[in-house]
N, C-alpha and C positions, 0 to 999 in steps of 0.2 A: 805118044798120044794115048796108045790104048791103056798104059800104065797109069796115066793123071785121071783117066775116066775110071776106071778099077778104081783108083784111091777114092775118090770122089762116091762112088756107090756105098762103098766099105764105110765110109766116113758116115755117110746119110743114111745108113739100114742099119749098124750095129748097135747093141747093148751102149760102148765104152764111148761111142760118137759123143754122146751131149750128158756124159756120166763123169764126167776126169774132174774132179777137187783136193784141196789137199786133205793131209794127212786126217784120220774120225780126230772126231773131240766132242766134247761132253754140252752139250746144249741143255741141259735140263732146267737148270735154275731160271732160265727164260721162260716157260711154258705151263706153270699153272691158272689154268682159267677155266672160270662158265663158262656155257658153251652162248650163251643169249645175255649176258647184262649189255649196260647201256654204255659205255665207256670206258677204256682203255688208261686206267691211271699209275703211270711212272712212279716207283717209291722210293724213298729215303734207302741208301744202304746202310749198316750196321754202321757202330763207330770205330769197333775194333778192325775190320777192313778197310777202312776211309783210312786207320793210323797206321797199317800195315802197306797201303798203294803210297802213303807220305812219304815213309821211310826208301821205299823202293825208289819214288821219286830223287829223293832230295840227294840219296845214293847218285844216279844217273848222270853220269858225265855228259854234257850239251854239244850234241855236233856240231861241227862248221856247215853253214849254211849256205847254198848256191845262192848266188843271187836273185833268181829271181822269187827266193827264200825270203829275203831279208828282211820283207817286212813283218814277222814272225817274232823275229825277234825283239822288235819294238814296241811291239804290239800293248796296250793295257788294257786285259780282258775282263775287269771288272767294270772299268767307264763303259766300254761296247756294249757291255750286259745291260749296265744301265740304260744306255740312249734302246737298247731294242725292244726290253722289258719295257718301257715308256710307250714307245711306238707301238705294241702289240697292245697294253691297254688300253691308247686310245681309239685304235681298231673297231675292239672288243665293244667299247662304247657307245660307237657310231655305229654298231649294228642293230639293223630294224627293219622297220617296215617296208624298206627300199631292197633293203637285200631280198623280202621276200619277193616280192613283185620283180623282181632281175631274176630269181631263180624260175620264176613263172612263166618269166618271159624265155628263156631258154628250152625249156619244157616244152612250151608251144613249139619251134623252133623244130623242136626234137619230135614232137608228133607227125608236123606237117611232113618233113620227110617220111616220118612211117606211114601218114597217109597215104603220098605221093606214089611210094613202092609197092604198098599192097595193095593198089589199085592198078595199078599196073603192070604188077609180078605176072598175070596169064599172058603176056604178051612176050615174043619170041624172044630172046637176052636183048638188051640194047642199052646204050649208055645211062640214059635216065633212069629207069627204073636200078638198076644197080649200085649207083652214086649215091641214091634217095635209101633204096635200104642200108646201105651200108653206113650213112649218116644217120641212120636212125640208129644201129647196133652201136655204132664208135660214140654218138654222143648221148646214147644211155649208161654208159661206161666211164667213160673220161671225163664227162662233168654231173654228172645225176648221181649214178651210183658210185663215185669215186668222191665225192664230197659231202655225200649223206652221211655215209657210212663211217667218214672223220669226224663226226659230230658237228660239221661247217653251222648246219641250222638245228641246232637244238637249244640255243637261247631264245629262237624266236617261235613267232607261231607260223608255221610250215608246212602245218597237217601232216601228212603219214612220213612229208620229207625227215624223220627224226633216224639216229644209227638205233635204237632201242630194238626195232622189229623191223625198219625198212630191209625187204628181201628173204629174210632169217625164214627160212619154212619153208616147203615146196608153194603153198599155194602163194604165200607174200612172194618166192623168188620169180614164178610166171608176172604176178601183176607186175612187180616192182623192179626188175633187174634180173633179166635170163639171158645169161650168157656163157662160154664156157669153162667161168669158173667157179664152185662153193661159194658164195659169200661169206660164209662160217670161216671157210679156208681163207678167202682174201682178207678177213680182219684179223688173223693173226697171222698171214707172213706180208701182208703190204703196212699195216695200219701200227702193226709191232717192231714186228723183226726188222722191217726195210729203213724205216722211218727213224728208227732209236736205233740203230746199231752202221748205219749209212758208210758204205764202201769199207766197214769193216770186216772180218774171216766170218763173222755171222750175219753178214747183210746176204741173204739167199739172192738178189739178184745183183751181185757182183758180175758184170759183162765179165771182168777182165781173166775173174777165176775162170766165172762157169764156160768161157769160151780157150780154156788153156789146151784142149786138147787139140785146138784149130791155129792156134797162137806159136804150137810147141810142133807142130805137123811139118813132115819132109817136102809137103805137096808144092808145086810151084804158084805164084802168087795170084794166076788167071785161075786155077782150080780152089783157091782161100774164096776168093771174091763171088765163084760159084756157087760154093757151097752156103755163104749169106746168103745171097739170093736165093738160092731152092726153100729156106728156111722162113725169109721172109712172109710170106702168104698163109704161112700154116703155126706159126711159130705160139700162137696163142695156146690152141687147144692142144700142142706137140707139149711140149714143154711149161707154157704158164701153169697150167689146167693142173696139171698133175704135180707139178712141184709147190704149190699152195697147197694141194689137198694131201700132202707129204708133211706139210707143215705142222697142219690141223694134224694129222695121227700123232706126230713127234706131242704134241700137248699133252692128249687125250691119254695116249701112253705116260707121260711125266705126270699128267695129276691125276691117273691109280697109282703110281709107286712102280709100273711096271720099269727094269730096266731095257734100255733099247739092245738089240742085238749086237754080236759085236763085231758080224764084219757086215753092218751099217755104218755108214759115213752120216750122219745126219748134215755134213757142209755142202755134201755131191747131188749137184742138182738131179731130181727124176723127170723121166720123158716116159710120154707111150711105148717106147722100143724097152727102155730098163726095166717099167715094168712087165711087159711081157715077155720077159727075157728070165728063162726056167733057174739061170745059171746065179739070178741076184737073188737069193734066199732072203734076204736080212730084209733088202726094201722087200720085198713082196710078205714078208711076213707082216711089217709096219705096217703097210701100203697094201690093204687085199685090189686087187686087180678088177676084180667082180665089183664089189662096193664101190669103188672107181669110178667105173660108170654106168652105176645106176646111181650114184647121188650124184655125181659131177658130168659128165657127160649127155647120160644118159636125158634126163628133161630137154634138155636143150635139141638133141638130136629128135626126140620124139615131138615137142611141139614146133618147132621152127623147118624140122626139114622132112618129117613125116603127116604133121595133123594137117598143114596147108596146103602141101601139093595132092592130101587126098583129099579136101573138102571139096577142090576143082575135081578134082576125078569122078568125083560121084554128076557131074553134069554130063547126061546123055549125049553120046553120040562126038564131041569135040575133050569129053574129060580127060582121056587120055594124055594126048597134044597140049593140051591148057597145065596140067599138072608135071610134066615135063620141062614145060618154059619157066612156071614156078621153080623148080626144084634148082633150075640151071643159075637160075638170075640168084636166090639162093646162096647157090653157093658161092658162085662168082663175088657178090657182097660180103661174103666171109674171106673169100684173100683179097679184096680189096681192104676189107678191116683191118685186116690183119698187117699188111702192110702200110695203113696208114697210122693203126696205134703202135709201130715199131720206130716209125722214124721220129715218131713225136714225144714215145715214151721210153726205148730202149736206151735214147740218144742222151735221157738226162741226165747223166752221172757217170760218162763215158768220155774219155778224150785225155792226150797228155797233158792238157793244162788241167785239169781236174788232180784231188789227193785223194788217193787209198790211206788208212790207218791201223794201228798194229794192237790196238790197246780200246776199252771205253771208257765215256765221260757222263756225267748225269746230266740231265735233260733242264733244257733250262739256265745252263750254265753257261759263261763266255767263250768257253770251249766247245760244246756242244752247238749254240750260234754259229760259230766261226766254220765248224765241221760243214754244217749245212751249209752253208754260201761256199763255202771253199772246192766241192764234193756234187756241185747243183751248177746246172746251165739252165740261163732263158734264152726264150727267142722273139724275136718280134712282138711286139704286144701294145695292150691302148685303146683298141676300141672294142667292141663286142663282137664283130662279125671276124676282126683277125683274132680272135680270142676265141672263138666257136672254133674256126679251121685247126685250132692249135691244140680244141680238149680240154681249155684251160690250163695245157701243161707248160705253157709259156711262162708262167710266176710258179716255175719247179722253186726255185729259191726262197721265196716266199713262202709257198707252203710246206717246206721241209722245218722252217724255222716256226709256224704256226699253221703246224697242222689242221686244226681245225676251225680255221675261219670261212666266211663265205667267198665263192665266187666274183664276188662286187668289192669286197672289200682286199679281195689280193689287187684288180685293177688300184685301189686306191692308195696299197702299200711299197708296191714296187718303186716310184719315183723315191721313194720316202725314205725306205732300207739301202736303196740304189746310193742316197747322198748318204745316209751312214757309213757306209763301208766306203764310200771317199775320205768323209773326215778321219777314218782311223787308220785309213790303208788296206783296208782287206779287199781280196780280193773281186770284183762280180760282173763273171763272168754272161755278157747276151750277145750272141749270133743269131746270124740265118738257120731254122731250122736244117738245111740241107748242109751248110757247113760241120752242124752239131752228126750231123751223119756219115759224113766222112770221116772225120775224126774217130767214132765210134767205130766205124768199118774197119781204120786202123789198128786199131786196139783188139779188136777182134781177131785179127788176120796175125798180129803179132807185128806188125809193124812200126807203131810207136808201144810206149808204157805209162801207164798215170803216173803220177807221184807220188813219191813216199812222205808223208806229213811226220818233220822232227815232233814226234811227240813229246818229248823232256822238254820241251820248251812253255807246255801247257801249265797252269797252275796247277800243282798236286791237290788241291783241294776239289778241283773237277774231279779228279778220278774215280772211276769204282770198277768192279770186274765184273759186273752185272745189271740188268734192269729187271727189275721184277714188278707185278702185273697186278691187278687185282680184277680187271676183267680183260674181254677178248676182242669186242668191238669200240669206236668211236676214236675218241684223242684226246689228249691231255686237258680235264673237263674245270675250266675254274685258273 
């Protein structure tokens, strides 16, 4: 016993705990961008590469397929392109004045909880007030700032909701979206990297790598399940926080020309512990520790868990006691957060029915669709209040396939993509959220494996070995 509790500390305080990926590899050709335009636009690759991934292709002897492969191979990924492309224009079309008033309506939604908390926060911890803040932080996140930010409302009129400036700046990130991560940082590792390269070696939030050193661990299977759970409540600002803003350097470095270090892994996820760990020279050179958190950190710790619990302090005689139950409730709403954007959002691209893939495809393609739905879980979903509890992360499928649509209009596309991938066979995949979390748990623990997706079965014409960029924020605009 005392040996699984040792492993267990070792596991959760070291450098190498939430640092194991494979082997470095060259990420550059992903990462030139400004650091503020308005949109995120996938480009065309060369021709002489397009005829070079052919050749390789057309080389490529076709595995034999598992059954529950097969339909893979039947597949015709230009009709699917067509019936989606279809479907996504008439989306696109139907968006207006109704999406704004649905995003408005959410927003209220999203205040009244914040009202609810900071009226309440001087009061000793208690279920309400903690619930209410912490639906105020999770669903300033998961559906404000996580669909702004994809350009969801930039066809329409939305006010400040546009990806151009919503957040970008200290003072836009306080009014618009303070949380604890860069905005800067999350449009180029969620809105880029995650989105366009999806359960690929360059998707940063691969569960199945970044959790390989918990996967591949001697520890027995009640100290695996521990260690999730210690993880769970802090997991945001442990790990998200700092492996986006790892992201943003890896750019910022690629577009001076500077090369990256070279015993930097840019595929190995960073946490608080790696970088402040004397021994990783390479991330800490990338990733200054200081810088860290004063632009990522740093706002959030000072206005959320220092400016409020001393505005109460400054009240004679009870300020004390009053700024203390602030601070508590506080924080308690940050691992409740935490744990609720983990089982809703960690869970989406996690599980052995799900595929990992070896290779990339361009954006927009039959294969790139297929990726998305094949690679993406929903859960429950339909109406707006089970769609509030979810984050809107319930039409993951949906939005991986179109990125940048509204909130109102994923509600309206999911039955719609749902009978697509009937008519053609593919996969799509919707459970119980809590089921998408065990599943994930597994994966984590090492106890199932995702799928390997036969890539030679994809059209060579999808292929490319790269997506390159012409800005940093939004989605694929047009």
């Amino acid at each position: 016993m005392k040996q699984s509790i040792l492993s267990l500390y070792l596991l959760s305080s070291t450098a190498s705990a939430w640092n194991v990926g494979p082997s470095p590899s060259n990420r550059q050709q992903n990462q030139v961008l400004p650091k503020r335009s308005a949109v995120a636009i996938p480009l065309d690759i060369p021709t002489s590469v397009e005829n070079d991934v052919f050749k390789k292709e057309i080389m490529t002897p076709k595995s034999t397929l598992a059954p529950e492969d097969a339909w893979i191979a039947n597949l015709d990924y230009e009709a699917f392109r067509n019936d989606v492309n279809a479907l996504g224009k008439e989306l696109l079309q139907e968006t207006g004045e109704a999406d704004v008033q649905h995003l408005n309506k959410i927003v209220q939604w999203r205040d009244i909880a914040g009202a609810v908390g900071l009226a309440t926060i001087w009061m000793p911890p208690n279920p309400v007030t903690v619930a209410a803040l912490s639906t105020w932080i999770y669903s300033s996140w998961t559906m404000i700032g996580h669909h702004v930010c994809h350009g969801g409302y930039n066809r329409v009129d939305a006010g400040k909701f546009k990806s151009r400036n919503f957040a970008l700046g200290v003072v836009n990130r306080v009014k618009d979206w303070l949380d604890a991560m860069l905005p800067e940082a999350w449009n180029v590792e969620h809105n880029r990297l995650h989105h366009y390269r999806l359960s690929e070696s360059k998707d940063p939030d691969l569960v199945q790598r970044n959790l390989e050193f918990l996967r591949s661990s001697p520890l027995p299977m009640p100290a695996k399940y521990a260690v999730v759970a210690f993880f769970l409540p802090i997991w945001k600002w442990f790990y998200y926080s700092p492996n986006t803003y790892k992201e943003l350097k890896i750019s910022e470095w690629n577009k001076e020309g500077r090369e990256l270090p070279k015993d930097f892994n840019p595929e190995e996820a960073a946490t608080i512990v790696s970088l402040l760990d004397p021994s990783r020279a390479g991330l800490r050179q990338v990733v200054n520790p200081v810088q860290f958190f004063i632009e990522a950190l740093g706002p959030l710790l000072l206005a959320r868990f220092i400016a409020i619990p001393a505005m109460l302090a400054l009240i004679p005689g009870v300020g004390g006691s009053l700024a203390l139950n602030a601070l508590i409730n506080l924080v308690l709403a940050d691992f409740l957060t935490n744990i609720h954007a983990f089982i809703t959002i960690v869970t989406n691209h996690a599980g052995e029915d799900l595929y990992t893939f070896d290779d990339c495809v361009k954006p927009k393609t039959g294969s790139f669709y297929v990726r998305q739905i094949v690679a993406s879980a929903n859960y429950a979903a339909g109406s707006d209040a089970v769609d509030f509890s979810h984050g809107w992360l319930n039409y993951q499928i949906e939005h991986h396939v179109w990125p940048d649509l509204s909130m109102l209009q994923y509600q309206r596309a999911a039955p719609k993509l749902k009978a697509i991938c009937e008519k053609h066979g593919v996969p799509y995949i919707q459970e119980s959220v809590f089921e998408r979390l065990r599943k994930t748990v597994d994966i984590m623990i090492g106890k199932t494996t995702m799928r390997e997706f036969p890539t030679e079965y994809e059209p060579p014409k999808d292929k490319t070995t790269t997506v390159t960029w012409t800005s940093t924020n939004g989605a694929i605009d047009g």
